[in-house]
C-alpha positions as CSV (number, residue, x, y, z in Angstrom):
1,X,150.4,22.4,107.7
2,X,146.7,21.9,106.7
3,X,148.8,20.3,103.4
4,X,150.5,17.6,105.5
5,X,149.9,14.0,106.1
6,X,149.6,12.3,109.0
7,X,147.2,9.2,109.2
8,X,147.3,5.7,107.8
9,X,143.9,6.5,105.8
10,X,145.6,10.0,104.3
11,X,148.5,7.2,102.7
12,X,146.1,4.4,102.1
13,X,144.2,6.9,99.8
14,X,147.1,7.8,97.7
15,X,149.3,4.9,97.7
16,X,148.9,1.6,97.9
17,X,150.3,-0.2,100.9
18,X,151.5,-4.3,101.4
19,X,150.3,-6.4,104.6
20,X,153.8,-5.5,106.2
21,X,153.6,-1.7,105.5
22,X,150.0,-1.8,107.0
23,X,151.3,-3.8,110.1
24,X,154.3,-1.6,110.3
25,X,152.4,1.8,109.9
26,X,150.2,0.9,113.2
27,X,153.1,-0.6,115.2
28,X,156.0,2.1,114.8
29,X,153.7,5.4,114.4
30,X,152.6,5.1,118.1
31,X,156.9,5.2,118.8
32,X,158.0,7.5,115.8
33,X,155.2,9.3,114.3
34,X,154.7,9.6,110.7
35,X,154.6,13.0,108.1
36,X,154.4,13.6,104.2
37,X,153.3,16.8,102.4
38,X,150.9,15.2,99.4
39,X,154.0,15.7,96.7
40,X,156.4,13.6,98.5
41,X,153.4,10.7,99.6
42,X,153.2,11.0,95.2
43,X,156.9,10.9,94.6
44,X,156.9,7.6,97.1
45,X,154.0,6.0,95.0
46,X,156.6,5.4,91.6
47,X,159.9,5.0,93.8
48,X,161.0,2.6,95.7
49,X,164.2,4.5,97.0
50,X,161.7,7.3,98.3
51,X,159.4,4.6,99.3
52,X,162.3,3.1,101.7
53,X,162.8,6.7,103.5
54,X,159.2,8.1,103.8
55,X,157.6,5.1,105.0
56,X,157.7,3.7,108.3
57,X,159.2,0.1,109.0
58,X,159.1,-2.5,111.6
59,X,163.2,-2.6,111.6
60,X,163.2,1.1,113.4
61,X,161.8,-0.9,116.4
62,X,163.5,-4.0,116.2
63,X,165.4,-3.8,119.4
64,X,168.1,-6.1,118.1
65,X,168.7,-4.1,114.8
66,X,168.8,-0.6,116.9
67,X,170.8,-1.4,120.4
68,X,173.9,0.0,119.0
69,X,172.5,3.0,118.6
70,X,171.5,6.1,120.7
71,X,168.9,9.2,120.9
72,X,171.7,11.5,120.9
73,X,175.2,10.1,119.6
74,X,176.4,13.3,118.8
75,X,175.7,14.9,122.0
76,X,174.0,18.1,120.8
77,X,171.8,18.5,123.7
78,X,175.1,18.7,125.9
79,X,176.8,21.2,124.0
80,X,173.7,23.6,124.1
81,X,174.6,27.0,125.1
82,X,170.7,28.3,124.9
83,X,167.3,26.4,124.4
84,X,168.2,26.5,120.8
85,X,171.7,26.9,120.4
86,X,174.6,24.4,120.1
87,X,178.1,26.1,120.3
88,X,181.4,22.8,119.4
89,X,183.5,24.2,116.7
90,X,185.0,27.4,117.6
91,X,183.6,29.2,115.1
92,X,180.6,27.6,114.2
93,X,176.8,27.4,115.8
94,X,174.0,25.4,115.4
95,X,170.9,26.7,116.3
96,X,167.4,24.1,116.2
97,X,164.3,26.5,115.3
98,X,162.1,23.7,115.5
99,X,160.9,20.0,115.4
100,X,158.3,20.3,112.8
101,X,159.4,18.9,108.6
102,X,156.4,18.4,106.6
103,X,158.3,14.5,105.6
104,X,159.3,12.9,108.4
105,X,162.5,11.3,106.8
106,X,162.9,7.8,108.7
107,X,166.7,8.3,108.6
108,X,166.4,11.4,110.7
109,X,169.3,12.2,113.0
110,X,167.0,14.2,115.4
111,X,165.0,11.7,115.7
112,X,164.7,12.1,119.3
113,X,162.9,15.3,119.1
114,X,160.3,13.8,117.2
115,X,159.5,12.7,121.0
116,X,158.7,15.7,122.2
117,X,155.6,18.4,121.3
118,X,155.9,20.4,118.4
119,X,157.9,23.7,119.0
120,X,159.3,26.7,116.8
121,X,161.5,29.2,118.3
122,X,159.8,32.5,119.9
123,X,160.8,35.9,119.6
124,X,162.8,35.6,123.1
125,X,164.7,32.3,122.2
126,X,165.7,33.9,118.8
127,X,166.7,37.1,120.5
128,X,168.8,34.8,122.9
129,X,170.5,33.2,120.2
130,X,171.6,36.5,118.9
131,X,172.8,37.9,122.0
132,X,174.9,34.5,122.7
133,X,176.5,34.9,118.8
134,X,177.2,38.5,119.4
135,X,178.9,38.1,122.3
136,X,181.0,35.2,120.6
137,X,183.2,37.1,118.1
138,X,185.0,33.7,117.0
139,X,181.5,32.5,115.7
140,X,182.1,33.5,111.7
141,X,179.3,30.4,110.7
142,X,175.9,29.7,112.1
143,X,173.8,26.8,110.6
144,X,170.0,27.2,111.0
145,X,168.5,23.5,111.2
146,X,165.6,21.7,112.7
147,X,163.3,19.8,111.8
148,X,163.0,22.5,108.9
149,X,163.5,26.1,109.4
150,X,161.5,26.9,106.4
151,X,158.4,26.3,107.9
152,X,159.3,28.8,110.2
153,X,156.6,31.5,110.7
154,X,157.8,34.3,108.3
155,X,158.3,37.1,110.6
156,X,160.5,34.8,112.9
157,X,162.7,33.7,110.2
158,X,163.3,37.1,109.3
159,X,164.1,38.3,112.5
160,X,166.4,35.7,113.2
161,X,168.0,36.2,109.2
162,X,168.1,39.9,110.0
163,X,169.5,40.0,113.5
164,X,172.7,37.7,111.7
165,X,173.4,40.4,109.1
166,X,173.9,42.7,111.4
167,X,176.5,40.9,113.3
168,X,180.0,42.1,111.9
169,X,181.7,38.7,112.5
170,X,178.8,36.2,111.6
171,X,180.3,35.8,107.7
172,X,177.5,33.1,106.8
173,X,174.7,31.6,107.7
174,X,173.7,28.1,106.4
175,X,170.1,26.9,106.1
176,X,169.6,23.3,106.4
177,X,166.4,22.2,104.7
178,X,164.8,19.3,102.8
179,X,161.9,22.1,101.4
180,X,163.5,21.6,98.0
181,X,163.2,17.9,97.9
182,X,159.9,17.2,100.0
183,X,157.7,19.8,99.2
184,X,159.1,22.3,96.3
185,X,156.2,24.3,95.4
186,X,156.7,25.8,99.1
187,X,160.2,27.3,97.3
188,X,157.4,29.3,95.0
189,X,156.3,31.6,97.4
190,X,157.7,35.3,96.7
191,X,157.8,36.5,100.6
192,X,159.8,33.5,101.7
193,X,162.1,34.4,98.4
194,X,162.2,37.9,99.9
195,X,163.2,37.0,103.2
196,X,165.8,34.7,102.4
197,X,167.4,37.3,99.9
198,X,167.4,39.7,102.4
199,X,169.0,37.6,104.7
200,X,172.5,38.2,102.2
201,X,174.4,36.1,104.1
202,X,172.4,32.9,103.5
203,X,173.6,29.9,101.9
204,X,171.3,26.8,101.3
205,X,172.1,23.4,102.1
206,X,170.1,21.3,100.9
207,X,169.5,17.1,101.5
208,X,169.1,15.1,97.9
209,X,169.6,11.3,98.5
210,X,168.6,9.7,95.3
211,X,168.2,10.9,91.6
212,X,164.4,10.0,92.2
213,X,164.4,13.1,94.3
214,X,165.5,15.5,91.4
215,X,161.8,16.0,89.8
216,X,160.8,19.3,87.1
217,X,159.4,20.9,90.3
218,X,162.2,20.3,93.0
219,X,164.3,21.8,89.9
220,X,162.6,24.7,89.5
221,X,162.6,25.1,93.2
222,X,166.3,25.6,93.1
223,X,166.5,27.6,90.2
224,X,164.0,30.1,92.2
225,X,166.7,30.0,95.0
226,X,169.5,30.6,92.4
227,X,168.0,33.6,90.7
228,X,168.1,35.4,93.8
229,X,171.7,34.6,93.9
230,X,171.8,32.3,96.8
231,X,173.8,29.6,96.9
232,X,173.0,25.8,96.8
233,X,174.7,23.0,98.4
234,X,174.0,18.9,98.7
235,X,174.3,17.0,101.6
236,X,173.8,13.5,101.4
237,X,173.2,10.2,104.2
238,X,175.0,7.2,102.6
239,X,171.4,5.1,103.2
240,X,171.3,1.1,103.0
241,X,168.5,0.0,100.6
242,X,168.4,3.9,99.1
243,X,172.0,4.7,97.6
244,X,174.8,2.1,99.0
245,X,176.4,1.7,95.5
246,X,178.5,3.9,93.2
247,X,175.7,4.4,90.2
248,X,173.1,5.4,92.1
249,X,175.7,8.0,94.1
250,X,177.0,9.0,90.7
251,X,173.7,9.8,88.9
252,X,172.8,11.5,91.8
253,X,175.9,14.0,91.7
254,X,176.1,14.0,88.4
255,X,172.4,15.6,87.8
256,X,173.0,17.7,91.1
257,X,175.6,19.2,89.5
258,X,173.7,19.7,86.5
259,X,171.0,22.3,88.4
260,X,174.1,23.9,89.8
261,X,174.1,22.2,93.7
262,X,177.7,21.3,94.9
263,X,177.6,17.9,96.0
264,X,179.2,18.9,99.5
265,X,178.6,16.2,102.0
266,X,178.1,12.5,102.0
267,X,177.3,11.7,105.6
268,X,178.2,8.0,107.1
269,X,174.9,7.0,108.2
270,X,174.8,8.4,112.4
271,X,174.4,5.9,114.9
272,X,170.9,7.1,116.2
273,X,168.3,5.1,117.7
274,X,165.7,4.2,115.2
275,X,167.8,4.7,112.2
276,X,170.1,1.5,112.6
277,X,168.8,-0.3,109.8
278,X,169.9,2.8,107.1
279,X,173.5,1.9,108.6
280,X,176.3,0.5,105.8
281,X,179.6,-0.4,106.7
282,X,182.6,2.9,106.5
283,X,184.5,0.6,104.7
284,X,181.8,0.6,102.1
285,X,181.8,4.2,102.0
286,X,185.1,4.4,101.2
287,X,184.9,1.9,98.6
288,X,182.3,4.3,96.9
289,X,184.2,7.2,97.0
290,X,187.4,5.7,96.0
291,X,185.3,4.9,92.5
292,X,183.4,8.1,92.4
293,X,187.2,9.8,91.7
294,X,187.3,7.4,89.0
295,X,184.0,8.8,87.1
296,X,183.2,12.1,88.4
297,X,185.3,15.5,88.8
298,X,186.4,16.8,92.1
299,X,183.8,19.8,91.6
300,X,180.9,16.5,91.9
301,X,182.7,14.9,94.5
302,X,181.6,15.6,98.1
303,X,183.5,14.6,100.8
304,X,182.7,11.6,103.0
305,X,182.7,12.4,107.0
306,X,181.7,10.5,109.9
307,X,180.2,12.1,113.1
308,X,182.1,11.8,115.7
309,X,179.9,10.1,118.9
310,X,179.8,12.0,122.3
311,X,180.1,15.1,120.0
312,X,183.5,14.9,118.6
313,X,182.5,16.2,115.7
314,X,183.2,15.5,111.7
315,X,186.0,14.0,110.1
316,X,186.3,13.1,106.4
317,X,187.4,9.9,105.4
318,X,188.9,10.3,101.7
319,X,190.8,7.0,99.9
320,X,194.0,7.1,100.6
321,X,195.8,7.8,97.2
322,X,199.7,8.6,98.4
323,X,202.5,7.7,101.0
324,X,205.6,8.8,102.4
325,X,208.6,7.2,101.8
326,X,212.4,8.4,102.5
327,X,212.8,11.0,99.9
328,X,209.0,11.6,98.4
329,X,205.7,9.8,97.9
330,X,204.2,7.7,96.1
331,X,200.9,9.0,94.4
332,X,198.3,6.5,92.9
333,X,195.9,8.4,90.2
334,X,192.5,8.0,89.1
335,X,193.0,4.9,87.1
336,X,194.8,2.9,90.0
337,X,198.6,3.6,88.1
338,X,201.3,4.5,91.0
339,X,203.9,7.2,90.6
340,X,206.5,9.0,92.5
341,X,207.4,12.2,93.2
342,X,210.6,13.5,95.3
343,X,209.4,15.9,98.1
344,X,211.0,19.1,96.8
């Protein structure tokens, strides 16, 4: 933590600010505070895209721009079955180790519990979790998120990691974490390589946005995670001003899919209070996709998926390439050429 950034002077001294950023640094901070590890505060410096998601800006306070949207949309803190533990699908958990990232990402969904002190999970809350899971037998998937579970003190990662492979029916656990993108070199460390080996059942997904974000180091960071033969996966936020149009989206999955992440996720922007201005149209989305099939494989494609408000969870929203008629459907194929096939 002693490597994060929290002040106007700590970003002043690496990165040169405009009149606006200044004015909107000291006006928004005091309502959503601002992080950056030192890499990410670098990676900002010689990128706008990054520059437009690490810094803060007067729009995420605009009341205007943000009265559609809400703290919670999604309803999580309804759905909570512990402190730390969300229970909607049937066979799928959530569980929030903590509120702490070392970027605070100003599209953040959870932006709410930036609000509150700064809290990690204890040995009691983890133990909780478990007992909740194990007596849940439906529960196959459990997704480890925050803020970011890699900063997680060791020993409680590991006892959380551990206390999952032991439970017969939990058949994965996914880590969501933006470690690999915001602050690699953490990735380097051999104990946290340990523990999430260990863990056997883990599977990283991971948050990429733009191709600005795939550097030497964030690729070596997945390699690392690779070698010890844990998965990778991509989920994306379709972001106004960052990567609302096809090239960017395609370079971005295209080089993704060159370090071996499956593009898995592209996420309709939520509609969360202080995030309103990242919001594009779904119609927009779909557009994007609709021309990604056109230039990438399936295996780059992820799928597009809203969030469902009041916690109704996700649903994809793929182009519509086929119909029904009487006696088949009509297809239409990459290129736009229609076809027709007889349902038989």
């Amino acid at each position: 933590m002693s490597r994060v950034l929290t002040e106007l002077s700590d970003v002043e001294s690496h990165i040169n600010l405009s009149k606006e950023e200044k004015r909107a640094f000291k006006e928004v901070v005091p309502v959503f505070p601002f992080s950056s590890s030192l890499y990410y505060l670098k990676l900002a410096s010689r990128s706008k895209a990054v520059r437009r998601m690490l810094l803060p800006s007067l729009e995420e306070i605009d009341e205007e721009i943000q009265s559609p949207g809400e703290l919670d949309p999604l309803c999580e803190e309804r759905d909570k079955k512990t402190p730390f533990l969300t229970h909607r699908y049937p066979d799928r958990v959530l569980i929030v180790t903590t509120n702490f990232c070392p970027v605070l990402c100003r599209f953040c969904m959870r932006k709410r519990n930036w609000l509150k002190p700064k809290f990690f999970i204890d040995e009691g809350e983890i133990e909780k979790a478990l007992s909740y899971i194990k007596e849940n037998p439906k529960v196959r998937d459990v997704l480890i998120s925050g803020g970011d579970p890699l900063t997680l003190p060791l020993e409680r990662l590991e006892r959380l990691l551990s206390g999952l492979e032991r439970i017969e029916h939990v058949d994965i656990v996914r880590i969501g974490t933006r470690i690999p993108i915001v602050d690699p070199e953490r990735l380097f460390d051999e104990n946290l390589l340990n523990v999430l080996e260990r863990g056997k059942k883990v599977w990283i997904n991971t948050h990429f946005n733009h191709p600005d974000e795939i550097t030497e180091v964030s690729k070596e960071a997945v390699g690392r995670l690779l070698e010890r033969r844990i998965p990778v996966n991509n989920q994306t936020v379709l972001l106004k001003g960052v990567n609302d149009n096809v090239d960017t989206l395609t370079e971005l999955f295209s080089r993704l899919q060159r370090i071996k992440v499956r593009p898995y996720y592209l996420f309709h922007c939520d509609p969360v209070k202080g995030v309103m201005h990242f919001s594009t149209t779904i119609t927009l989305g779909v557009e994007i996709v609709k021309e990604l099939f056109k230039r990438l494989s399936p295996l780059a494609i992820p799928y597009y998926a809203v969030d469902g408000p009041g916690g109704l969870g996700k649903v994809p929203v793929m182009p519509k390439r086929f119909r029904k008629i009487k006696d088949g459907y009509i297809f239409e194929s990459f290129n736009g050429k229609k076809f027709f096939m007889e349902d038989r």
